[in-house]
NUVODO-806298 format. One line per 10 residues: number of its first residue (from 1); their letters; for each residue x, y, z of N, C-alpha, C. Coordinates in steps of 0.001 Angstrom, whole numbers. Layout:
! NUVODO-806298
NUM) A) X,Y,Z,X,Y,Z,X,Y,Z ~ ...
This chain:
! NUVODO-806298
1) XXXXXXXXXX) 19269,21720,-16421,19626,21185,-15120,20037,22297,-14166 ~ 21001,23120,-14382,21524,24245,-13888,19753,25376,-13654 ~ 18835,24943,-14190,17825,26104,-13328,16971,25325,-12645 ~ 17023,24031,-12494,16844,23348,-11340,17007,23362,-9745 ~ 18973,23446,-10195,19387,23820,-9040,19092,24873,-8485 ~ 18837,26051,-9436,18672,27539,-8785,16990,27340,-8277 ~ 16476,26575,-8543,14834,26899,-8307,14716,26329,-6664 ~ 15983,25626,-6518,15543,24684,-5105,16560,25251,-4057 ~ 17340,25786,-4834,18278,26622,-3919,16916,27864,-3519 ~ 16497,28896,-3933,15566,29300,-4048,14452,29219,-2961
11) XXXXXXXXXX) 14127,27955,-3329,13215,27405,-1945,13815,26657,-645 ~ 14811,26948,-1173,15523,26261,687,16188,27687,1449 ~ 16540,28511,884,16502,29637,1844,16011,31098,890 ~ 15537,32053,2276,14949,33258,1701,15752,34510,2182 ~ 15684,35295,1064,16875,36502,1133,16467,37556,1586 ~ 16258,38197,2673,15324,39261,3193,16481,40330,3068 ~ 15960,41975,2420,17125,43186,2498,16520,43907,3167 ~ 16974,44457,4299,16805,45636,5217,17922,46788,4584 ~ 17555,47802,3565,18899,48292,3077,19791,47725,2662 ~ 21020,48063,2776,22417,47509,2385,22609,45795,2755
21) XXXXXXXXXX) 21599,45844,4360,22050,44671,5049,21060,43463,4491 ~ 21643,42351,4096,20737,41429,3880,21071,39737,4670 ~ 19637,39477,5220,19498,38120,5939,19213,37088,5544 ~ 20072,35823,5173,19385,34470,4857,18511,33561,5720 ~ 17714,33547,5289,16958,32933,6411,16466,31013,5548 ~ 17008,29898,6449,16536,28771,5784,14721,28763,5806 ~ 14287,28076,4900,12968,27669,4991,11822,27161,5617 ~ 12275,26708,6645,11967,26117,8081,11353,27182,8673 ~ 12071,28393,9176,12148,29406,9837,10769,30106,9343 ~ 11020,30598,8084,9863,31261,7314,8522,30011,7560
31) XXXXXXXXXX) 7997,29092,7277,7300,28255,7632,6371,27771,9216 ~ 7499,27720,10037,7477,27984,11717,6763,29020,11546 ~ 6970,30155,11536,6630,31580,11531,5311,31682,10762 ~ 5020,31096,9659,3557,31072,9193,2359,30599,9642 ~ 2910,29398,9915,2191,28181,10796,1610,29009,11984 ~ 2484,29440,12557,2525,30271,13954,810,31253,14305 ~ 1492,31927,12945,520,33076,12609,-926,32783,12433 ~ -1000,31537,11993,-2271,30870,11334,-2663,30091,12491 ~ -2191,29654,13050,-2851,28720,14187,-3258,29161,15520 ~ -2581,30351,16077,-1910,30805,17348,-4007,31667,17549
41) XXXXXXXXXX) -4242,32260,16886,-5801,32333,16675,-6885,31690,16457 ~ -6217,30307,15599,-7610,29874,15797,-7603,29418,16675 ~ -6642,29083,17700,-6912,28147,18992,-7240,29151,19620 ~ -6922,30489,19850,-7895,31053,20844,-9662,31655,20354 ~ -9444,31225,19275,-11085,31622,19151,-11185,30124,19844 ~ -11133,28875,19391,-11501,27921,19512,-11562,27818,21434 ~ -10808,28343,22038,-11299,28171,23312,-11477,29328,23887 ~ -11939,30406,23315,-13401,31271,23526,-14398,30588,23603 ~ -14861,30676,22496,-16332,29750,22212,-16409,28415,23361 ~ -15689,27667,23604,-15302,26448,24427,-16055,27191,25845
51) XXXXXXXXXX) -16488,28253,26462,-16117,28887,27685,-17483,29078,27789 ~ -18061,29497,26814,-19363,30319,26331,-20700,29050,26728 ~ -21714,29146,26796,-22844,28073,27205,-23592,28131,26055 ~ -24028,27439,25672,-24980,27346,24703,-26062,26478,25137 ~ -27208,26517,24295,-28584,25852,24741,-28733,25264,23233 ~ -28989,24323,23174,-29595,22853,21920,-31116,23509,21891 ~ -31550,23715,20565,-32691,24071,20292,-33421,22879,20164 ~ -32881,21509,20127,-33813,20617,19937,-34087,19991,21324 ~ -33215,19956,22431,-33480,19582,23778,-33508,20553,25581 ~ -33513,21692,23980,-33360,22845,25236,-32675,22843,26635
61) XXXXXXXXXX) -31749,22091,26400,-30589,21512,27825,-29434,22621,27305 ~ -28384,23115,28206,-27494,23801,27927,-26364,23617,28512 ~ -24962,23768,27554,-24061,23012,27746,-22838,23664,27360 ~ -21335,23456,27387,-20434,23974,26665,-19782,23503,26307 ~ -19327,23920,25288,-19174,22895,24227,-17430,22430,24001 ~ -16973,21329,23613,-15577,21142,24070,-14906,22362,22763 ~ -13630,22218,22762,-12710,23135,22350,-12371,22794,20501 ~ -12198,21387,20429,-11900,20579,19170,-13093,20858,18482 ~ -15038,20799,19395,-15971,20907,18498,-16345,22074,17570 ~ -15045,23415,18529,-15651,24591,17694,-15178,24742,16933
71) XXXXXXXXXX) -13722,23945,16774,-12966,24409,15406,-13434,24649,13970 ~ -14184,23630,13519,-15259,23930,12026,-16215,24858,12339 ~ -16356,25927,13062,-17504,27078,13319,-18118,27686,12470 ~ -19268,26912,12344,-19942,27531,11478,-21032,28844,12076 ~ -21223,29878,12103,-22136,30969,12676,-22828,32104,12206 ~ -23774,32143,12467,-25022,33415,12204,-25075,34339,13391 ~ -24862,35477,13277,-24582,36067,14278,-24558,35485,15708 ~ -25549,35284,16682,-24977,35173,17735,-24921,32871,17615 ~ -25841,32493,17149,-25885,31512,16930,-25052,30282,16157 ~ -24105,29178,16727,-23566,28430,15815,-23765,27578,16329
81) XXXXXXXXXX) -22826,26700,15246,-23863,25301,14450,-23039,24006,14839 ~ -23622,23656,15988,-22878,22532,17139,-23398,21568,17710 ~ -22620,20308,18488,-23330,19401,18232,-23780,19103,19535 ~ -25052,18536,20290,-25660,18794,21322,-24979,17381,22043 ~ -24075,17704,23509,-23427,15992,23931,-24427,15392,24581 ~ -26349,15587,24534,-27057,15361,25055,-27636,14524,24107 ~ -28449,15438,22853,-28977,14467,21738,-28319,14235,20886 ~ -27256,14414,20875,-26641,14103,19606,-26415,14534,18263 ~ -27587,15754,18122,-27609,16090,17087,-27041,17762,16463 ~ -26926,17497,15468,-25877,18860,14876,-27117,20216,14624
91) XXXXXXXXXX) -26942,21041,15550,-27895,22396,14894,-27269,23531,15448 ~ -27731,24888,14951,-27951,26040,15309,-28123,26512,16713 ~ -26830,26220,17639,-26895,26440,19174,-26810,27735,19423 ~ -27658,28529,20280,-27993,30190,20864,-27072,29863,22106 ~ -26406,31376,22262,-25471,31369,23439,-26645,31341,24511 ~ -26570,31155,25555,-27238,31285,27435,-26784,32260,27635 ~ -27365,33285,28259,-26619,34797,28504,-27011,34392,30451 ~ -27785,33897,30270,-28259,33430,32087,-27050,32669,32792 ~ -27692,33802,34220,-25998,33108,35097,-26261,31907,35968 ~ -25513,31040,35809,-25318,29994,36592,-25791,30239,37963
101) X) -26976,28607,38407,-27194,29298,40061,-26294,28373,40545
C-alpha cells in the first residue's frame, strides 16, 4: 500500500534540480506545457497550407482549402492529398503557383 502512495505522489508533482536549488512543479503545469509544444505547430502548419491554392486533378478548378481539412496531411513533395469542395472527391491536390487576376 505504502508504494502506492509513493507512485501517485510521484505523478502528481515533478521535482526539477537546477543545482542545489530544486522546483516542485504540480502535474498540470508539466502537461499544459506539453500540450503547448505539440499543438502550437501543428496549427500553424495547418493554416499555412489553409493560405496556399491548390488545383483538384479531377476537376481542374482551384481552391483553398479550409484549415481543419489540412490537419490529416497527407504529402508527396509538392502535392497533398485533399478533398476537392467542388467534386467532392479525396486526391492528390498540386499547389497553383499562378497569381490571382
Amino acid at each position: 500500500m505504502n508504494g502506492l502512495i509513493y507512485s501517485l505522489y510521484i505523478a502528481w508533482e515533478w521535482e526539477i534540480h537546477f543545482g542545489n536549488k530544486s522546483i516542485c512543479l504540480p502535474w498540470w503545469t508539466v502537461a499544459i506545457t506539453s500540450a503547448l509544444i505539440l499543438i502550437i505547430p501543428i496549427i500553424i502548419i495547418a493554416r499555412s497550407y489553409s493560405k496556399k491554392k491548390f488545383v483538384c486533378p479531377e476537376c481542374n478548378k482551384a481552391f483553398y482549402p479550409k484549415a481543419r481539412g489540412t490537419l490529416p496531411l497527407i504529402h508527396m513533395n509538392d502535392d497533398v492529398y485533399l478533398k476537392c469542395p467542388y467534386c467532392k472527391k479525396r486526391s492528390m491536390c498540386h499547389p497553383s503557383y499562378k497569381q490571382d487576376q
